[in-house]
CHARMM-style PDB file with segment names, atoms N, HN, CA, C and O in Angstrom:
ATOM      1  N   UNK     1      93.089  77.184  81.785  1.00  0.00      PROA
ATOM      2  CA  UNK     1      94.065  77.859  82.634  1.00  0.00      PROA
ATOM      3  C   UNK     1      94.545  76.839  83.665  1.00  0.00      PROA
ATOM      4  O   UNK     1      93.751  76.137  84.291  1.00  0.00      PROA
ATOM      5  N   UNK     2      96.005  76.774  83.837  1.00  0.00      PROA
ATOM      6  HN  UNK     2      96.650  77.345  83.328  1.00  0.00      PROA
ATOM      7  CA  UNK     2      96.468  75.899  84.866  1.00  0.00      PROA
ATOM      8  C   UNK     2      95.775  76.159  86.311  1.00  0.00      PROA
ATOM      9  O   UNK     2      95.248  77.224  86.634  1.00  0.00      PROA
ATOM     10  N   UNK     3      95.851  75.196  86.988  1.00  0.00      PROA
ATOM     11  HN  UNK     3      96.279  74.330  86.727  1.00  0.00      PROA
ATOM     12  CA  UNK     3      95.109  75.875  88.500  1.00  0.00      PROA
ATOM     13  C   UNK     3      96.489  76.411  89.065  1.00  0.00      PROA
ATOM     14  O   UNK     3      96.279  76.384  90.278  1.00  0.00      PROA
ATOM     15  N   UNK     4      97.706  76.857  88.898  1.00  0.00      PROA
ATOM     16  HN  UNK     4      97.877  76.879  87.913  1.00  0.00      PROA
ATOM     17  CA  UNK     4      98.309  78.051  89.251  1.00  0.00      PROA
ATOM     18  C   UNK     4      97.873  79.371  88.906  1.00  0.00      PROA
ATOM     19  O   UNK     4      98.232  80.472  89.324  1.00  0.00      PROA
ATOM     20  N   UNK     5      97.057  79.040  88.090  1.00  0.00      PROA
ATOM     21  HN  UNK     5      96.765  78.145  87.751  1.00  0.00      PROA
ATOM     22  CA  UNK     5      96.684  80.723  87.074  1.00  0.00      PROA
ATOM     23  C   UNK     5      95.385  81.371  87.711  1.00  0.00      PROA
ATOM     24  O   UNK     5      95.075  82.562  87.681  1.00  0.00      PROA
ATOM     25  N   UNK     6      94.774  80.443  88.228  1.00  0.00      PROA
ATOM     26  HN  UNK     6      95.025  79.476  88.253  1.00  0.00      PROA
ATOM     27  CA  UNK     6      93.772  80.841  89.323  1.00  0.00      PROA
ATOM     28  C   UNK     6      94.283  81.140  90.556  1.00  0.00      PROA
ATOM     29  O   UNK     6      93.677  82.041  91.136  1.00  0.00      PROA
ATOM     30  N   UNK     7      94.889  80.826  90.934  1.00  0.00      PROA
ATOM     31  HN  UNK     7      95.382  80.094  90.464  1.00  0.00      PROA
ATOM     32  CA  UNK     7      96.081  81.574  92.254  1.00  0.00      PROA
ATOM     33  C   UNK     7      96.472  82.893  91.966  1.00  0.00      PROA
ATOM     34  O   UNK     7      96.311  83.839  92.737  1.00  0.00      PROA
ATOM     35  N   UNK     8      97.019  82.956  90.782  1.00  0.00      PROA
ATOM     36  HN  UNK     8      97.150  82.188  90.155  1.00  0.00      PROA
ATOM     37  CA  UNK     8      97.110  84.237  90.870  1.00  0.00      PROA
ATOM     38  C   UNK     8      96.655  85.007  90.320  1.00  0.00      PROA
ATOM     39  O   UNK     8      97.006  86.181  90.436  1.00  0.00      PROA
ATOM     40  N   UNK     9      95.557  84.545  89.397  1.00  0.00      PROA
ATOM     41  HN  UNK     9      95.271  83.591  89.302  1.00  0.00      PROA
ATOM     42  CA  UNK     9      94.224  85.597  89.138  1.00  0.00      PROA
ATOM     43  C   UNK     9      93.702  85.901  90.540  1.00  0.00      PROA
ATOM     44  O   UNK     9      93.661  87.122  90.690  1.00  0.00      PROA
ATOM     45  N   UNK    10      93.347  85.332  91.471  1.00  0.00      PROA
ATOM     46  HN  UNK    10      93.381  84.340  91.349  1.00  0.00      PROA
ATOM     47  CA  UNK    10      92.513  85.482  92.917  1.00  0.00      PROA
ATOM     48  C   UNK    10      93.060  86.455  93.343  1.00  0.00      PROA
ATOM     49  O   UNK    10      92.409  87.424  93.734  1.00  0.00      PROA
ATOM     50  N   UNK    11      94.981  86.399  93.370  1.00  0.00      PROA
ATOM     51  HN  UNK    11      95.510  85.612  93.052  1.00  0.00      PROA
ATOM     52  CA  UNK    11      95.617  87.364  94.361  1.00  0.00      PROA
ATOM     53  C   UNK    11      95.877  88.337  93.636  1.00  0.00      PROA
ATOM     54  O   UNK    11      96.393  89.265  94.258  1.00  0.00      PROA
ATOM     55  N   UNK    12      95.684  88.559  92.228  1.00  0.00      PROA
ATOM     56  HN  UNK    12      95.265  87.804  91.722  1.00  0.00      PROA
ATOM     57  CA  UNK    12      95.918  89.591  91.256  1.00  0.00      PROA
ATOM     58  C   UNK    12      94.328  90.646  91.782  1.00  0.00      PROA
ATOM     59  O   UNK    12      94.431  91.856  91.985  1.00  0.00      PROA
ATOM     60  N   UNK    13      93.469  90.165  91.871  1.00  0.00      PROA
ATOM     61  HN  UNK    13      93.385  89.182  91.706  1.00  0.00      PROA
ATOM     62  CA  UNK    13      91.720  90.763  92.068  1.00  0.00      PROA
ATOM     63  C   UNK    13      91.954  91.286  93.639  1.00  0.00      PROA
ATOM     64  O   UNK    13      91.678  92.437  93.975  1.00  0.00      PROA
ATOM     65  N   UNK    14      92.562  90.176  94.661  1.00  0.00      PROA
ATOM     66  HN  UNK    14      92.786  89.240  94.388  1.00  0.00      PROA
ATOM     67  CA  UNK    14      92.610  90.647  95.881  1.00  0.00      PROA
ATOM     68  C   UNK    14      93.597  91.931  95.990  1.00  0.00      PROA
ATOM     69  O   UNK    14      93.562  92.327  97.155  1.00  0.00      PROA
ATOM     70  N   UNK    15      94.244  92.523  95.397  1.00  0.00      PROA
ATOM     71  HN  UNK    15      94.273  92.201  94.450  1.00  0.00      PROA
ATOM     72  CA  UNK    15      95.836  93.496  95.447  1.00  0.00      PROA
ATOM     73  C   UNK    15      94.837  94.279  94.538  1.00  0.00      PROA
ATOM     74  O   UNK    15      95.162  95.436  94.803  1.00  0.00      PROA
ATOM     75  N   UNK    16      93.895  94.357  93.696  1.00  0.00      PROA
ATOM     76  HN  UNK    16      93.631  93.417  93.480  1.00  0.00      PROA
ATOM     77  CA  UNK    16      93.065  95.498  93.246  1.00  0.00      PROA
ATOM     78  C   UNK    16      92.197  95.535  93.989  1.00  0.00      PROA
ATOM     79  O   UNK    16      92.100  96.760  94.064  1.00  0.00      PROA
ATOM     80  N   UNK    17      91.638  95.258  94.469  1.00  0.00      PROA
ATOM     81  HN  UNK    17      91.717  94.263  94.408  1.00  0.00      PROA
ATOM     82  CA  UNK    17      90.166  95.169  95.863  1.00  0.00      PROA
ATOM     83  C   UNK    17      90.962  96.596  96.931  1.00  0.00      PROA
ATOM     84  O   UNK    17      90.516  97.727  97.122  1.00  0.00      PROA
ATOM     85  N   UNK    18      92.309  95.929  97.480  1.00  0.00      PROA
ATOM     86  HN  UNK    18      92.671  95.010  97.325  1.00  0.00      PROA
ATOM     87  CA  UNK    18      92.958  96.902  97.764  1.00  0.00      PROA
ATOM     88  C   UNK    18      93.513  98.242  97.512  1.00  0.00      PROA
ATOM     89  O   UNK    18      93.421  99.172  98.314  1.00  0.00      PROA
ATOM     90  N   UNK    19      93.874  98.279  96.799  1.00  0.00      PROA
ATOM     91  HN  UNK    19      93.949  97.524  96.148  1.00  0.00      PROA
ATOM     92  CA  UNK    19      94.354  99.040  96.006  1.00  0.00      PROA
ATOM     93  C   UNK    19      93.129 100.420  96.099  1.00  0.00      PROA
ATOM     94  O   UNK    19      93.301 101.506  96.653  1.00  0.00      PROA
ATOM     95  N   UNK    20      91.876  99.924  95.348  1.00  0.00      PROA
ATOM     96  HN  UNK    20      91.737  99.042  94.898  1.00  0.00      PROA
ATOM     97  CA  UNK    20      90.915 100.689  95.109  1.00  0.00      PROA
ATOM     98  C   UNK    20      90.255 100.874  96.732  1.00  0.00      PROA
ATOM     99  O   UNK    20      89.351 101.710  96.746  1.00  0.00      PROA
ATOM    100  N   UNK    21      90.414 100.529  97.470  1.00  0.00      PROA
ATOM    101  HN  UNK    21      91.148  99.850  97.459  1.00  0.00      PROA
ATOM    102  CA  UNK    21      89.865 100.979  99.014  1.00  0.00      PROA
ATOM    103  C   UNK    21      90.999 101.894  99.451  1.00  0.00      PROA
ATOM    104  O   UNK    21      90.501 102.987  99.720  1.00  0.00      PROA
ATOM    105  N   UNK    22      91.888 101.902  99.575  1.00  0.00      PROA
ATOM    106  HN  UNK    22      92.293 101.014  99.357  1.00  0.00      PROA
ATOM    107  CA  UNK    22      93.144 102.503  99.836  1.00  0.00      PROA
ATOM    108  C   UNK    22      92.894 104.006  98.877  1.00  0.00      PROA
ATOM    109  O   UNK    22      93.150 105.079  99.423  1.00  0.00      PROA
ATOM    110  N   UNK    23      92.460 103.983  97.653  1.00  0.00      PROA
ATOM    111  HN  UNK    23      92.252 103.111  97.210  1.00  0.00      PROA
ATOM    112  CA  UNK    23      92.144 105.309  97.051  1.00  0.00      PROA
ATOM    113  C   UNK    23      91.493 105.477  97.286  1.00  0.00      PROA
ATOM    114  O   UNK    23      91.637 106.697  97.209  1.00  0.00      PROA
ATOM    115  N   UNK    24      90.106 105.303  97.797  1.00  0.00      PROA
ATOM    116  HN  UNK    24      89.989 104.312  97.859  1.00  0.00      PROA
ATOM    117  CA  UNK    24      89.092 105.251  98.413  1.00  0.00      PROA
ATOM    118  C   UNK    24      88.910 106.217  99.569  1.00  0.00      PROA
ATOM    119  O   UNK    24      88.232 107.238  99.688  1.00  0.00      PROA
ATOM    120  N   UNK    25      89.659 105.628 100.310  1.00  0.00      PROA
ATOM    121  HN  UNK    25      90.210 104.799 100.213  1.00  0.00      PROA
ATOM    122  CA  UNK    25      90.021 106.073 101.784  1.00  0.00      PROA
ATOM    123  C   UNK    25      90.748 107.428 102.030  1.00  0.00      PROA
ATOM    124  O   UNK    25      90.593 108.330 102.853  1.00  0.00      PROA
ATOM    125  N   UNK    26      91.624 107.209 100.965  1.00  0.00      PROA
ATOM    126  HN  UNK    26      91.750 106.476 100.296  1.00  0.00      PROA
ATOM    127  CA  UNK    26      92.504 108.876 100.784  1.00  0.00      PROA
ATOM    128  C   UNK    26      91.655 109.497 100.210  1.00  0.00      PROA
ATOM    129  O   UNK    26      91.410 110.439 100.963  1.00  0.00      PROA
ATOM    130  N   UNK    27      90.805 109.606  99.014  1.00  0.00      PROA
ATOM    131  HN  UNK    27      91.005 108.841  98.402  1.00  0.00      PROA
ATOM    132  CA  UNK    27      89.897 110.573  98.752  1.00  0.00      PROA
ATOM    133  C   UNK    27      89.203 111.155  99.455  1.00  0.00      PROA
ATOM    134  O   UNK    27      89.136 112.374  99.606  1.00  0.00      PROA
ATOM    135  N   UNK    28      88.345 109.964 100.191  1.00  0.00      PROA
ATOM    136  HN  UNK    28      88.400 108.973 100.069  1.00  0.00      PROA
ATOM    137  CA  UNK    28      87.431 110.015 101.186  1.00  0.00      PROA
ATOM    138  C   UNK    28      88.151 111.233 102.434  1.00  0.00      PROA
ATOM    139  O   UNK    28      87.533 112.258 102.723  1.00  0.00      PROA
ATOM    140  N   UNK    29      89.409 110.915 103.009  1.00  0.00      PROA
ATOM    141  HN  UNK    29      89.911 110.082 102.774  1.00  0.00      PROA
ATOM    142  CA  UNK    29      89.786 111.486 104.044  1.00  0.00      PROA
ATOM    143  C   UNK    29      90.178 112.898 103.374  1.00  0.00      PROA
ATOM    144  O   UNK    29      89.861 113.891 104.030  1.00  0.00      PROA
ATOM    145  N   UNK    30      90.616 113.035 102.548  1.00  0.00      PROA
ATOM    146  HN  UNK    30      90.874 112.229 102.016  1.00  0.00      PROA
ATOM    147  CA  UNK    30      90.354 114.200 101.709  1.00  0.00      PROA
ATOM    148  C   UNK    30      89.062 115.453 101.810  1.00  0.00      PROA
ATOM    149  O   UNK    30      89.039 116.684 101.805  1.00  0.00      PROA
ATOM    150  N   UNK    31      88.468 114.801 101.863  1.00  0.00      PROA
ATOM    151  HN  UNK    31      88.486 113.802 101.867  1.00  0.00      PROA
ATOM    152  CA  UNK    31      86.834 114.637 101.284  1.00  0.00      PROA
ATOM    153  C   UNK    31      86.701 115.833 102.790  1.00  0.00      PROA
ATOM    154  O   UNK    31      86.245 116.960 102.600  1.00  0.00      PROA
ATOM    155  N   UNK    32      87.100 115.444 104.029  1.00  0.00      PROA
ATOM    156  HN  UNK    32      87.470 114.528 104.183  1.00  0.00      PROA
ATOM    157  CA  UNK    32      86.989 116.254 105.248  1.00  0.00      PROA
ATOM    158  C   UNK    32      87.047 117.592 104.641  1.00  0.00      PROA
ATOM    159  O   UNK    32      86.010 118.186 104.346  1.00  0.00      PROA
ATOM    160  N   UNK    33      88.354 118.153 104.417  1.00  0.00      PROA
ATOM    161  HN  UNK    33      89.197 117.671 104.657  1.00  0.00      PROA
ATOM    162  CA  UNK    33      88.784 119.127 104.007  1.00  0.00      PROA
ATOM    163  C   UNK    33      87.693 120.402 103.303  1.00  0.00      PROA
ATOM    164  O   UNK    33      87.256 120.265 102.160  1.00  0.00      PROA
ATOM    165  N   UNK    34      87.435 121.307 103.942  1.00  0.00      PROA
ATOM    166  HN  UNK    34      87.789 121.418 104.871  1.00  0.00      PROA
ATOM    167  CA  UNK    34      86.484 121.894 103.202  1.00  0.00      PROA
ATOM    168  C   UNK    34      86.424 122.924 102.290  1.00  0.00      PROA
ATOM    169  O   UNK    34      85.436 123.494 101.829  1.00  0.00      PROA
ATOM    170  N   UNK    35      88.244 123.189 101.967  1.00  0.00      PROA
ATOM    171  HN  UNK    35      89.048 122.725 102.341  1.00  0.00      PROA
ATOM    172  CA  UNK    35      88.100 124.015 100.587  1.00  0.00      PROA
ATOM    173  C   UNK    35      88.177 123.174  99.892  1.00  0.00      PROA
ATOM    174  O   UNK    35      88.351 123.738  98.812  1.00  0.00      PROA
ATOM    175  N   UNK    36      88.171 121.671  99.638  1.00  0.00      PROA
ATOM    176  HN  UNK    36      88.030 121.212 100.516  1.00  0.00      PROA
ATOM    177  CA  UNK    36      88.207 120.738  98.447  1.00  0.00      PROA
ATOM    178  C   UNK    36      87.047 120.901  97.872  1.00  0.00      PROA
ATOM    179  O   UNK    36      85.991 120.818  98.498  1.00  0.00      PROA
ATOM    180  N   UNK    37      87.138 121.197  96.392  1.00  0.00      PROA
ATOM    181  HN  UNK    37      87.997 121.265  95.883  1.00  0.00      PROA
ATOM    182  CA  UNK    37      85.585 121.078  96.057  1.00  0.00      PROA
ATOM    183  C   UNK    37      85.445 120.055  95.600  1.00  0.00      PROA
ATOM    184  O   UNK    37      86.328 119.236  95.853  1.00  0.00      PROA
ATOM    185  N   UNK    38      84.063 119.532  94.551  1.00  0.00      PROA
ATOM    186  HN  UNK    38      83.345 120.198  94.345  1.00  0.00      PROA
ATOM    187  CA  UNK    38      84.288 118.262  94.262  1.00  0.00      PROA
ATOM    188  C   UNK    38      84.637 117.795  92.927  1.00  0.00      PROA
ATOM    189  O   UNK    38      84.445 116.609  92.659  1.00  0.00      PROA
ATOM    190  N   UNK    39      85.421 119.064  91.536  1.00  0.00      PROA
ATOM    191  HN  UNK    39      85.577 120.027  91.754  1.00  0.00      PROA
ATOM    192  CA  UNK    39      85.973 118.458  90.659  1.00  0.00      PROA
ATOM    193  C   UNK    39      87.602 118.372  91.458  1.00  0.00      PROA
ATOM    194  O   UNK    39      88.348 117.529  90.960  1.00  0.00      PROA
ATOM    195  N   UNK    40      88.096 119.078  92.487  1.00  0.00      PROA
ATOM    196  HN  UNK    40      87.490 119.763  92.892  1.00  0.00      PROA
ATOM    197  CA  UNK    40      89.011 118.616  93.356  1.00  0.00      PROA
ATOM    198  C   UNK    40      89.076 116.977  93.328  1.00  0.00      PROA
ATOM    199  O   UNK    40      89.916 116.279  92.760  1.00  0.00      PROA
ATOM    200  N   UNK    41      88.061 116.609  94.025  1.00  0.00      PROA
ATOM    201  HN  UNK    41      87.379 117.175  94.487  1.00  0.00      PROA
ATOM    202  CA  UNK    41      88.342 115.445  94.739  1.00  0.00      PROA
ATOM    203  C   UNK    41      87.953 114.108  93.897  1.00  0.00      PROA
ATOM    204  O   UNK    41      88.059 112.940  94.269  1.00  0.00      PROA
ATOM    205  N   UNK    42      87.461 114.623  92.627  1.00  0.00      PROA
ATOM    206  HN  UNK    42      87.375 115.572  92.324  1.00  0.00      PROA
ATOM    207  CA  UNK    42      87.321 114.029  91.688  1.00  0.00      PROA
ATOM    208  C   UNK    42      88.755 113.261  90.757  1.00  0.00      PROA
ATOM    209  O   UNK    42      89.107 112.117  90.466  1.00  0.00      PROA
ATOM    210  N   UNK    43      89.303 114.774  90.520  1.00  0.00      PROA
ATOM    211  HN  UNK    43      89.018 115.703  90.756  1.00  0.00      PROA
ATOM    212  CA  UNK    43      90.417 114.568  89.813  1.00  0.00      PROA
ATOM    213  C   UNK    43      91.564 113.936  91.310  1.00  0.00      PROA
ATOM    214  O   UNK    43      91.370 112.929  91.990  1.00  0.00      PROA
ATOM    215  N   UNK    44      91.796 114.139  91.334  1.00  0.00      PROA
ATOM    216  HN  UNK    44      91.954 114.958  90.782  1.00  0.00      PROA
ATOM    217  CA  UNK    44      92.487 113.046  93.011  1.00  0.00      PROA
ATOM    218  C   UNK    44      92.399 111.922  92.880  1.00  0.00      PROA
ATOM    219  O   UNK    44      93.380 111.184  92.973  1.00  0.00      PROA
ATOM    220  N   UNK    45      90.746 111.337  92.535  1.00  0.00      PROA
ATOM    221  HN  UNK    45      89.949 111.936  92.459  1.00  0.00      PROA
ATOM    222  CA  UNK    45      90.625 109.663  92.773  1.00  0.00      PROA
ATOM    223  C   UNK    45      91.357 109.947  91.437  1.00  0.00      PROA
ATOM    224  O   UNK    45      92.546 109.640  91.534  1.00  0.00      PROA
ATOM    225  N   UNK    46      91.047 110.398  90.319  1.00  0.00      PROA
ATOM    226  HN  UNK    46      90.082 110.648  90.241  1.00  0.00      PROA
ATOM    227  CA  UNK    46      91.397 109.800  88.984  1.00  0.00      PROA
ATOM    228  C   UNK    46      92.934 109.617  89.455  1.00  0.00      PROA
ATOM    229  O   UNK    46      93.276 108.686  90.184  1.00  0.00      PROA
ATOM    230  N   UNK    47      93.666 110.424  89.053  1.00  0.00      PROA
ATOM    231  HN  UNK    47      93.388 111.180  88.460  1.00  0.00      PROA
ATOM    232  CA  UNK    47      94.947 110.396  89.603  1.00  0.00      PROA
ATOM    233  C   UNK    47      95.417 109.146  89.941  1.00  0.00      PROA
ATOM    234  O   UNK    47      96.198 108.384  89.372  1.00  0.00      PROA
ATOM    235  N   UNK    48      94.407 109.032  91.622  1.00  0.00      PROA
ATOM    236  HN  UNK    48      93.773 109.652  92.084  1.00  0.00      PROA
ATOM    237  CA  UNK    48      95.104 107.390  91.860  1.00  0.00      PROA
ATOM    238  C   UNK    48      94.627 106.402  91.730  1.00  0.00      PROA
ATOM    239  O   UNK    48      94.799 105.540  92.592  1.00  0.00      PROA
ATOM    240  N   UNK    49      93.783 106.137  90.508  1.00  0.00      PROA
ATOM    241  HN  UNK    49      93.643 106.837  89.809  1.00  0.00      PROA
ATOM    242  CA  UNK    49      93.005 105.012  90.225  1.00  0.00      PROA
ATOM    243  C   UNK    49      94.114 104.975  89.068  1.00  0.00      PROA
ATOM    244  O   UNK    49      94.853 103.997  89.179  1.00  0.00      PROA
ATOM    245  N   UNK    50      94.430 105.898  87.877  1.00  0.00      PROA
ATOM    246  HN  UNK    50      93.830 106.693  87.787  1.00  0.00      PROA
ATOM    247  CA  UNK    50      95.433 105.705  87.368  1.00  0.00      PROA
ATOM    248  C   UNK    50      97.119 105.430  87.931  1.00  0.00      PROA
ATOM    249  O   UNK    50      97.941 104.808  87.258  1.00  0.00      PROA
ATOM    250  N   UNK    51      97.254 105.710  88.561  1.00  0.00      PROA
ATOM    251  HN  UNK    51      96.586 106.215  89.108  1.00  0.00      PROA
ATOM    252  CA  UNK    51      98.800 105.367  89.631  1.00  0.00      PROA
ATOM    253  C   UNK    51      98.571 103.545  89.517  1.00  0.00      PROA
ATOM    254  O   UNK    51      99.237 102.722  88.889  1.00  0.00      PROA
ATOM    255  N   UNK    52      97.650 103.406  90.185  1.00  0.00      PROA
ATOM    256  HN  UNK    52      97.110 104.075  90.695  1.00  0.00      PROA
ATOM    257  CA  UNK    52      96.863 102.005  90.485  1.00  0.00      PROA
ATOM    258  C   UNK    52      96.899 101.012  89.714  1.00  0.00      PROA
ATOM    259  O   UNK    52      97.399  99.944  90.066  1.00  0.00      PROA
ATOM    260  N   UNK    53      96.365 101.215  88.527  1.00  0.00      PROA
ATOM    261  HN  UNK    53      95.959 102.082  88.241  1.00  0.00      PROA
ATOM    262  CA  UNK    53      96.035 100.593  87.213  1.00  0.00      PROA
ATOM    263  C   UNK    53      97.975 100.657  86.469  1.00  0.00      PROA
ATOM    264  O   UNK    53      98.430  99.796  85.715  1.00  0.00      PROA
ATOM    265  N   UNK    54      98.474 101.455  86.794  1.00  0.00      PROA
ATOM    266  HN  UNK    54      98.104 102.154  87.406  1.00  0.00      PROA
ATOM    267  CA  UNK    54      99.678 101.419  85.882  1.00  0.00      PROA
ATOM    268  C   UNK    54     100.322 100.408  87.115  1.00  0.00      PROA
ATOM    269  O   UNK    54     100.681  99.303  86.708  1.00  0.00      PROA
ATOM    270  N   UNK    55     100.474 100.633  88.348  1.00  0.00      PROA
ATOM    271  HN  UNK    55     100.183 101.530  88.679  1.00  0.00      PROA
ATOM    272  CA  UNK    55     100.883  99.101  89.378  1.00  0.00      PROA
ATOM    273  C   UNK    55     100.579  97.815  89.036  1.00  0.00      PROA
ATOM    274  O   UNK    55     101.395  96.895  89.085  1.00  0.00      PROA
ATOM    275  N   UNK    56      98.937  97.662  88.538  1.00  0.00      PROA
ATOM    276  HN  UNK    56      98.274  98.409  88.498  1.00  0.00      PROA
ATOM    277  CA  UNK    56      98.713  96.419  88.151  1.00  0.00      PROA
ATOM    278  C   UNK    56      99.183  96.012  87.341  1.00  0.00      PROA
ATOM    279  O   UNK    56      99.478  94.819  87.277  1.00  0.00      PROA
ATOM    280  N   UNK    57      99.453  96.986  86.303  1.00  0.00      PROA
ATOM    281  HN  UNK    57      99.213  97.956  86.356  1.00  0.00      PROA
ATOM    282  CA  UNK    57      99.833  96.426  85.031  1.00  0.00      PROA
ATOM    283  C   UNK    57     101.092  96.371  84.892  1.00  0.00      PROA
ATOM    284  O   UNK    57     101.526  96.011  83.797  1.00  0.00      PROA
ATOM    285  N   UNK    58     102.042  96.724  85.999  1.00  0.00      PROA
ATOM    286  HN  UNK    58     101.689  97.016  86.888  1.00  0.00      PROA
ATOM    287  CA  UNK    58     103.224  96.508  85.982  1.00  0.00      PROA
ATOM    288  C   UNK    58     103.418  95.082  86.784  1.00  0.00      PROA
ATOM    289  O   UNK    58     104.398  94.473  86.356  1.00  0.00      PROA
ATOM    290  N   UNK    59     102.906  94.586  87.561  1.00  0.00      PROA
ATOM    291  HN  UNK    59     102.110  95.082  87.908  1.00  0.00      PROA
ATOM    292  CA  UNK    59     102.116  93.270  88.396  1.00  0.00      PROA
ATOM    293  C   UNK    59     101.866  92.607  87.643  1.00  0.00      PROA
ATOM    294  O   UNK    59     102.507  91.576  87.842  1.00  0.00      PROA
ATOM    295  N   UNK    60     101.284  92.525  86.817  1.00  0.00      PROA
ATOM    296  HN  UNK    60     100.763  93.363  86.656  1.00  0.00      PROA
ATOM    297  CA  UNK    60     100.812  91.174  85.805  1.00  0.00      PROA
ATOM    298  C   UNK    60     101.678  91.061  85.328  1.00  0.00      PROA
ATOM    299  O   UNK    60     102.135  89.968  85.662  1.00  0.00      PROA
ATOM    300  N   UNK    61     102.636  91.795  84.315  1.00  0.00      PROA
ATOM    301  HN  UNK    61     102.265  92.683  84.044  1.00  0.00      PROA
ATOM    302  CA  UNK    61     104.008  91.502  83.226  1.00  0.00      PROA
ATOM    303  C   UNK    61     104.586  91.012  83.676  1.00  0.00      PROA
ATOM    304  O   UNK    61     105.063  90.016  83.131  1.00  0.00      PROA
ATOM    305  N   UNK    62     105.031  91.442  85.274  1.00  0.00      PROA
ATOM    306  HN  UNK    62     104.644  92.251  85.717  1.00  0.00      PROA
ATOM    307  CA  UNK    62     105.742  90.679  85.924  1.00  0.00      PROA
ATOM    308  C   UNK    62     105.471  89.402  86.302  1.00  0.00      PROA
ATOM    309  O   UNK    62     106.267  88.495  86.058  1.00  0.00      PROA
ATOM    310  N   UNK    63     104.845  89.293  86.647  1.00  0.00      PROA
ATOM    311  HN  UNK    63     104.199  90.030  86.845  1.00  0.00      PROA
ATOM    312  CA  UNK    63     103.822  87.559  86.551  1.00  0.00      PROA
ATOM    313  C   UNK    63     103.852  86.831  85.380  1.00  0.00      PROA
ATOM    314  O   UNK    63     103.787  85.603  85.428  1.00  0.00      PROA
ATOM    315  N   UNK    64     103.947  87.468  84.254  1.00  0.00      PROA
ATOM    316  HN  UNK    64     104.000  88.466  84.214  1.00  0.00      PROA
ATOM    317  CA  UNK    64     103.326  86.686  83.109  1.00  0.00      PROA
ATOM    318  C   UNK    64     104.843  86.657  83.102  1.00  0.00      PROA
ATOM    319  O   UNK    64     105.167  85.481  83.271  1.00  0.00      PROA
ATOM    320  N   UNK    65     105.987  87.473  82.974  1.00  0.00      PROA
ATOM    321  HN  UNK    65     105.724  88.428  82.836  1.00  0.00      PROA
ATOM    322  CA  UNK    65     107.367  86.935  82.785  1.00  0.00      PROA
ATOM    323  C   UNK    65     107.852  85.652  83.713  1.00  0.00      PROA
ATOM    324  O   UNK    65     108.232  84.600  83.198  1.00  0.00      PROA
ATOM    325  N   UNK    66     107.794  85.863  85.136  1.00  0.00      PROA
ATOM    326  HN  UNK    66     107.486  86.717  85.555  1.00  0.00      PROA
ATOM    327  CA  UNK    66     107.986  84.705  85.830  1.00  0.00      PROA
ATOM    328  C   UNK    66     107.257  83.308  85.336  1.00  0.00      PROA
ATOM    329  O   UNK    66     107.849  82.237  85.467  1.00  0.00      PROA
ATOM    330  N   UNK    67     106.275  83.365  84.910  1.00  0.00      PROA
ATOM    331  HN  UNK    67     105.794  84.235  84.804  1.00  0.00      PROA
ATOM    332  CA  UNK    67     105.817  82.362  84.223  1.00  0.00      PROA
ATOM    333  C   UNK    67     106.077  81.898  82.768  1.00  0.00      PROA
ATOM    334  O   UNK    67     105.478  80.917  82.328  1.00  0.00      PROA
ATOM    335  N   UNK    68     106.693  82.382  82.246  1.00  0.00      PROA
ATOM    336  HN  UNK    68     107.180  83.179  82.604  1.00  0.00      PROA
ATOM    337  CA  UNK    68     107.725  82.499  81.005  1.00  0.00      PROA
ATOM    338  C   UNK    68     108.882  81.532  81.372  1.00  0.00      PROA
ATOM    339  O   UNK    68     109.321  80.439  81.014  1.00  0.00      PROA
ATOM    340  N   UNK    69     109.118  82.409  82.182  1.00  0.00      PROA
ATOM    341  HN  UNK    69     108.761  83.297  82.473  1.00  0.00      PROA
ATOM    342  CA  UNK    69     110.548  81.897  82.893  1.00  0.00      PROA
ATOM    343  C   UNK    69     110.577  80.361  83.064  1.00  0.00      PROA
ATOM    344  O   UNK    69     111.320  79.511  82.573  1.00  0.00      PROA
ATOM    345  N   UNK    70     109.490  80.272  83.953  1.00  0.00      PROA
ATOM    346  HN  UNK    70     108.887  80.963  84.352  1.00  0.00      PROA
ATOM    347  CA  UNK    70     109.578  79.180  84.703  1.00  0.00      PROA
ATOM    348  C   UNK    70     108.637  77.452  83.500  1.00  0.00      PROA
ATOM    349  O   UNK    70     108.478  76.320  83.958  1.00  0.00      PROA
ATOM    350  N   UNK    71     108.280  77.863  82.204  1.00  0.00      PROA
ATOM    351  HN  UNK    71     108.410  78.783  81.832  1.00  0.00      PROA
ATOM    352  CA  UNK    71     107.932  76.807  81.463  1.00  0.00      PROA
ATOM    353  C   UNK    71     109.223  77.099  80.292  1.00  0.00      PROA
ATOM    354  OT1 UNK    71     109.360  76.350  79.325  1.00  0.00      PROA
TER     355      UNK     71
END
């Protein structure tokens, strides 16, 4: 792998690190709420762990095209 590709593998892992604390955090603050039960708050994270995962993967294509582009 070029050492560009480790650049943005690093910042590709760092933008999911995020990502997944950020759902995290909304579940969690969720989580207060006390008619939520917990296949509630279950299906919630799923939700945005999938939202998440379809971002990344719209993030990488885009990456892997710019890098297309650019050789």
């Amino acid at each position: 792998m070029p050492w560009y590709g480790w650049l943005i593998w690093g910042a590709v892992q760092a933008a999911l690190i995020i990502w997944v604390s950020a759902a995290v955090r909304r579940v969690t603050g969720a989580a207060e709420k006390p008619e939520a039960s917990g296949s509630e708050k279950l299906l919630a994270l799923y939700r945005q762990i999938e939202e998440m995962l379809d971002s990344f993967e719209e993030f990488v294509g885009e990456t892997h095209e710019r890098l297309d582009e650019r050789r």
